[in-house]
C-alpha positions as a Markdown table, in Angstrom:
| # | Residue | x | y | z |
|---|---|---|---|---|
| 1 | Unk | 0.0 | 0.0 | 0.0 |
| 2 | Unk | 1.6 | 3.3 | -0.7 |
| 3 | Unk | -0.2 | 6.6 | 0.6 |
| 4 | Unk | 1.7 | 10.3 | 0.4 |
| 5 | Unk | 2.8 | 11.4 | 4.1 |
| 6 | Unk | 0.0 | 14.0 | 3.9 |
| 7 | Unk | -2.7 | 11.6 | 4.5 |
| 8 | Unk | -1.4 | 10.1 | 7.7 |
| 9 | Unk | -3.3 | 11.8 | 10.5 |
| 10 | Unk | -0.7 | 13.5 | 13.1 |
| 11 | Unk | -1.5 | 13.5 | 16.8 |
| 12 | Unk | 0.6 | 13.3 | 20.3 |
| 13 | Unk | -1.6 | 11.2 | 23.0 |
| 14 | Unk | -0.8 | 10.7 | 26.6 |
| 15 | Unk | 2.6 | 7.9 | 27.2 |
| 16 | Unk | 2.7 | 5.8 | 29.8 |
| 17 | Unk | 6.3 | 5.1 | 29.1 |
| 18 | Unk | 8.5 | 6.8 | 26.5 |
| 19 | Unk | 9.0 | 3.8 | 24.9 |
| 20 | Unk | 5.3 | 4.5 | 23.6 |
| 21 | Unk | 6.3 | 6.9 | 20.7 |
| 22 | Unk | 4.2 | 5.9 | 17.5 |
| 23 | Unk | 4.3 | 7.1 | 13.3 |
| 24 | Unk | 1.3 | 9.6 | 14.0 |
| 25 | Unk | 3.4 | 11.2 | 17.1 |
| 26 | Unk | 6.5 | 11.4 | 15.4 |
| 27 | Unk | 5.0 | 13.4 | 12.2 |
| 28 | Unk | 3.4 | 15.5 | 14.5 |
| 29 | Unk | 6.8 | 16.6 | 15.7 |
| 30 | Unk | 8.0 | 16.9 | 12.2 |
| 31 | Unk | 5.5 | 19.7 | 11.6 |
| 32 | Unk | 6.1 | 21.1 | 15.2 |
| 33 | Unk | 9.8 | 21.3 | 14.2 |
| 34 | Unk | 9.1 | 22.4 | 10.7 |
| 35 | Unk | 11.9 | 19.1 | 10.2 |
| 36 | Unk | 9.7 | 17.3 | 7.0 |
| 37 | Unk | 12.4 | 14.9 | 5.5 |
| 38 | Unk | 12.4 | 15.2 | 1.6 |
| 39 | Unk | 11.2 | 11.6 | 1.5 |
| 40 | Unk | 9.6 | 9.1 | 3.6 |
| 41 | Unk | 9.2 | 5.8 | 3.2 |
| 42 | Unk | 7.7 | 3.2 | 5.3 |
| 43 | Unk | 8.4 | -0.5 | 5.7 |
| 44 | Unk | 6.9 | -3.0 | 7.9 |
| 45 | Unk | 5.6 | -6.1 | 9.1 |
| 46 | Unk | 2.1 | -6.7 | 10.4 |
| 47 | Unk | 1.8 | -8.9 | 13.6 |
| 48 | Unk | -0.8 | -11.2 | 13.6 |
| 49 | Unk | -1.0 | -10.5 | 17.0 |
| 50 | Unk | 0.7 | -9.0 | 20.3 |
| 51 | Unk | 1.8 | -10.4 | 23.2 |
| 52 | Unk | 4.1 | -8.8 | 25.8 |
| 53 | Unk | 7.3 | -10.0 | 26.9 |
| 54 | Unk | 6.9 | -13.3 | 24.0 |
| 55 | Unk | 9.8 | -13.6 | 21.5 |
| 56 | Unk | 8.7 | -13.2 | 17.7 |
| 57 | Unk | 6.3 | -14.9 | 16.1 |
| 58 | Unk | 7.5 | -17.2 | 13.3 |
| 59 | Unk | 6.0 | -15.6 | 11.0 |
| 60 | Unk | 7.4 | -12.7 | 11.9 |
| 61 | Unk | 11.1 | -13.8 | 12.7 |
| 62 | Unk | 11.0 | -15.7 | 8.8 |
| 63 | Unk | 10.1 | -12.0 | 7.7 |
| 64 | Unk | 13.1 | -9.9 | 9.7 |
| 65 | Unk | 15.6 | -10.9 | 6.4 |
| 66 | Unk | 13.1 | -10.2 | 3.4 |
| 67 | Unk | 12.6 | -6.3 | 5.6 |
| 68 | Unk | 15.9 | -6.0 | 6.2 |
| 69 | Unk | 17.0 | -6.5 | 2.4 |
| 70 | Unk | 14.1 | -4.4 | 0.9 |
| 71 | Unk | 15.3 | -1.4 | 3.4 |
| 72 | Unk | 19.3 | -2.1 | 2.3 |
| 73 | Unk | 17.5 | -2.1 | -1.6 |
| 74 | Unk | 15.5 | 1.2 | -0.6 |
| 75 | Unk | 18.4 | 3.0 | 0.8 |
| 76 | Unk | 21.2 | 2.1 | -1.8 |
| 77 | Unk | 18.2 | 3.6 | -4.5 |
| 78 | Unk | 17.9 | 6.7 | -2.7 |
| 79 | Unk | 14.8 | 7.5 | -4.6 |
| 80 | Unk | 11.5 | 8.6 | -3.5 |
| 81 | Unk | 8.3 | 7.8 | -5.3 |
């Protein structure tokens, strides 16, 4: 899926822990800091579901390589789209 960085919403919401920091908050503070990168780009994996404090799923863990070498692929291009 590929949308423009304009039509993610932007919003800060109360943290219980710093660690809490999500895509929405951080291009919030972009604007705030009048910091927009050129490009952005956004690659991830969807869990099928969460569970604290339990290692990766499989699914997810047979996944980490395919990410990493898409992100290496994306960075050596240096394009945006």
């Amino acid at each position: 899926m590929q949308v423009s960085s304009d039509e993610i919403p932007r919003f800060v919401g109360v943290k219980l822990s710093e660690h809490q920091v999500n895509l929405h908050e951080i291009l919030a503070l972009l604007d705030l800091l009048a910091a927009h990168p050129d490009c952005l780009e956004l690659i991830g994996v969807q869990p099928a579901h969460f569970r604290f404090a339990e290692p990766l799923s499989p699914e997810v863990s047979a996944a980490v390589d395919t990410v990493t070498q898409l992100i290496s692929r994306r960075l050596e291009a240096a394009t945006c789209h």
